[in-house]
N, C-alpha and C positions, 0 to 999 in steps of 0.2 A: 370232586367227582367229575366224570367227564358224559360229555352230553355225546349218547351216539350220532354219526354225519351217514346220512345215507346219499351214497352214490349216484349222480346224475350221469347219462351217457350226453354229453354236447354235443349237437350233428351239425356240423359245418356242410353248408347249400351253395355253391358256388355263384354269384352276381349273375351268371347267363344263364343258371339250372330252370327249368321249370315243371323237374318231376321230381320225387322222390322214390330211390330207389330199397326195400328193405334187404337187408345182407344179416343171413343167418351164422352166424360163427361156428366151426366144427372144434368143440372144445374135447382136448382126450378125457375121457372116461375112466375113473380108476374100477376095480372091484368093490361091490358092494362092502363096508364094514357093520360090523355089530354097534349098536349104538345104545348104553345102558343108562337108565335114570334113575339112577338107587340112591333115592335120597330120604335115611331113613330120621324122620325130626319125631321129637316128642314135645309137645305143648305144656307148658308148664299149666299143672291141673287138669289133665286129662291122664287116662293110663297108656296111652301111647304103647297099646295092642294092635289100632287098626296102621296095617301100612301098606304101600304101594309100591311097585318097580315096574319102569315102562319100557320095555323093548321094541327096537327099531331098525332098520339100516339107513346108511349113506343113500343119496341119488343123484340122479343128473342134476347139472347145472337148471336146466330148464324146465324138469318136474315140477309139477304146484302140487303132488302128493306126498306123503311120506310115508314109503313101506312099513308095515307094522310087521311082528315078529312074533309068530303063535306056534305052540307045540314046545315048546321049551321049557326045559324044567329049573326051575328056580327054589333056593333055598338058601336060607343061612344060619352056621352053628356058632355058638359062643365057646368062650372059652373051656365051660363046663361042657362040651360038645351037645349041650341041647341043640335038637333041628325045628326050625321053622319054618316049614315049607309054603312059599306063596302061590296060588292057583289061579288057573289063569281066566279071567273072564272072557269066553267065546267073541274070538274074531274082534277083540279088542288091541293085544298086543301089552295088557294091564294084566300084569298077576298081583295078588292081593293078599294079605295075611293078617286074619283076626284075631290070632292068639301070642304075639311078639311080645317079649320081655326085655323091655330097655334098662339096662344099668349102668350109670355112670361110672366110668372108668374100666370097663370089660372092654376085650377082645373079642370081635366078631370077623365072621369070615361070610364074601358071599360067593356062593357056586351057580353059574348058569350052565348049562349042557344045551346045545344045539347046534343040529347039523354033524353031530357027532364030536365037535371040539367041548371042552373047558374052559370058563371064562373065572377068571377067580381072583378077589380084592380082597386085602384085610385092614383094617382101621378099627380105631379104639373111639368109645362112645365119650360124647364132650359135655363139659356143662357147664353152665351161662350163669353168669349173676342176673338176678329180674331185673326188670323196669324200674324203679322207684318212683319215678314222677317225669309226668311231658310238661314242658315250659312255651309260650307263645311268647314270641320279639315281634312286634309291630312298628319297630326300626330298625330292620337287620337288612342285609345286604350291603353292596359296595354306595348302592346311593342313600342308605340309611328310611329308606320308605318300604322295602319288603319285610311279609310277615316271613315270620322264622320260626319251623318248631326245632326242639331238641328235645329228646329221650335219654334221662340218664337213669345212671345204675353204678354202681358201685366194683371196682375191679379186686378180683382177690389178691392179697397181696404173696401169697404164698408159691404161685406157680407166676408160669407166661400164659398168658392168654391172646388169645384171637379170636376174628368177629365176622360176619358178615350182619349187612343191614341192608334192608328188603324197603323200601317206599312205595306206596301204590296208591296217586293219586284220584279223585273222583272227576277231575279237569282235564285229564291225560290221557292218554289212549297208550304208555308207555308205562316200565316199571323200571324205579332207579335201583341200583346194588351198587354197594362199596365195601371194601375191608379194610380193617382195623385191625392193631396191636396194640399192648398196653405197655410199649418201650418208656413212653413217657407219661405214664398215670397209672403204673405199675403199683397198685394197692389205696389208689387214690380212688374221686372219682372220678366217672367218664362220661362223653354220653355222644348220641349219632345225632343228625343234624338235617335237616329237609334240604331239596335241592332245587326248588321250582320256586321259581321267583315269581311267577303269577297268581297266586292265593290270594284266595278272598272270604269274607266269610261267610260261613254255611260249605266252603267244600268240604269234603272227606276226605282222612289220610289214612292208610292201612299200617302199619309199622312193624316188621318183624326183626328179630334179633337173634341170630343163628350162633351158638357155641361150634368154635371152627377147629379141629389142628393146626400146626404148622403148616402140613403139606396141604391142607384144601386150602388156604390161607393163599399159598403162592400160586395152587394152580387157577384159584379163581382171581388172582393178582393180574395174571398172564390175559387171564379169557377177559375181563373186562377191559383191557386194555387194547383188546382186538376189536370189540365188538362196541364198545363204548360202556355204558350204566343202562341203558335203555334198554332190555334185553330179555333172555332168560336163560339163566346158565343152567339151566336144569334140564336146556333144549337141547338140539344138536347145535353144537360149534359148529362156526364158519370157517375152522380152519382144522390141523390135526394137531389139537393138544390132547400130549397124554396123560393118560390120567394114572390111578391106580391099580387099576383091573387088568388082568393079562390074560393071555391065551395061552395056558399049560399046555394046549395038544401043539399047537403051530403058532409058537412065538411070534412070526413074520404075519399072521394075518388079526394083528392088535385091534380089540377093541377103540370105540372113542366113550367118553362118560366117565365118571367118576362114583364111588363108592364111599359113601358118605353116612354119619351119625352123628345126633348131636341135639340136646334141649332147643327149644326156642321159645320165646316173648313174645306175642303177636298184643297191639294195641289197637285199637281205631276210635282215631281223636277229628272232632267236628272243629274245624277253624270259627272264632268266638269272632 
């Protein structure tokens, strides 16, 4: 997994300077985009009724706000064209929906309407083999002195699978993400693997385990690769990846986010 680098500006001060000048940059400005967070997970042992979708746009380079997106109508049908319509919490930009019915292996569709366009995703719902057991290495790393957990689980043998893994440690002010395939442990077992080499004990680790498709597979392949593991991909990108969600009225003005379903495994293990 890769460790995000966040950007330094170096300000070369010339031997005879004795001021500091600031110089504001005039960066072009695109058009605001639709910015979607439908990330629809079901916790294993829960009914995975209550769910969420966040609406947003693009902003300036120099904003420290992020526009939210109210008046929007939100919904999505399955393949049996049930509708679930999500409602929006007042001047949130959160629409919400307590009566969803996840099932694995269905076709879902989701529709946003605002400002008069359609935004519209479809993706099939995923599922995850569990946890079976966390493992503590108190010689792991390159110098054999860091603690190491891994989470494993057992890979079906019968399809391909893919993964993402979520880390959220108590010593971090960061959250790691990685993904995985099962090209090489294809019905074996498997298992995801801590990334912080500073553990001790008594901290906390959060652990989740997302059942992925192929295609979220790659596009969250691409986004961590931009942004590092440090992250949230469930934020706005730093960049324009696309996802699966389109703009049926005006193709040209594409959403950014991704439309997403799938189980998930959440653990949280105490370092011994």
């Amino acid at each position: 997994m890769k460790k995000i680098l966040f950007p330094f500006l170096i300000l070369f001060i010339g031997l005879f300077s004795s001021c500091e000048e600031v110089i504001d940059l005039e960066l072009d400005s695109a058009a605001p985009r639709l910015v979607i967070e439908a990330s629809i997970v079901w916790i294993k042992g829960s009914t995975g009724n209550a769910q969420k979708i966040k609406l947003s746009t693009t902003t300036g380079y120099y904003d420290t706000e992020v526009p939210i997106v109210t008046g929007a109508t939100v919904f999505i049908t399955n393949s049996e064209n049930t509708v679930f319509d999500f409602e929006e919490i007042p001047n949130t930009g959160e629409y919400t929906c307590t009566t969803f019915e996840p099932e694995i292996g269905k076709t879902y569709t989701l529709n946003i309407i605002h400002n008069g366009e359609t935004y519209s995703g479809t993706e099939i719902f995923q599922s995850l083999a569990p946890i079976t057991r966390i493992e503590q290495n108190n010689n792991g790393g390159f110098t054999g002195k860091d603690i190491e957990i891994k989470a494993f689980f057992n890979d079906p043998a019968d399809a391909d699978n893919y993964y993402l893994y979520r880390y959220e440690y108590s010593n971090e002010a960061t959250v790691s993400y990685n993904v995985d395939d099962d090209r090489f442990s294809q019905g074996n077992e498997n298992s995801s693997r801590s990334q912080n080499d500073e553990l001790k004990a008594g901290d906390l680790i959060e652990l989740t385990h997302y059942g992925v498709s192929k295609q979220y597979y790659n596009y969250m392949n691409i986004l961590i690769g931009i942004i590092g593991n440090s992250g949230g991909p469930f934020q706005t990108p730093p960049a324009t990846i696309r996802g699966n969600i389109v703009n049926t009225t005006n193709p040209q003005n594409y959403p950014l986010g991704y439309f997403y379903l799938g189980e998930t495994d959440i653990r949280r293990y105490e370092i011994e």
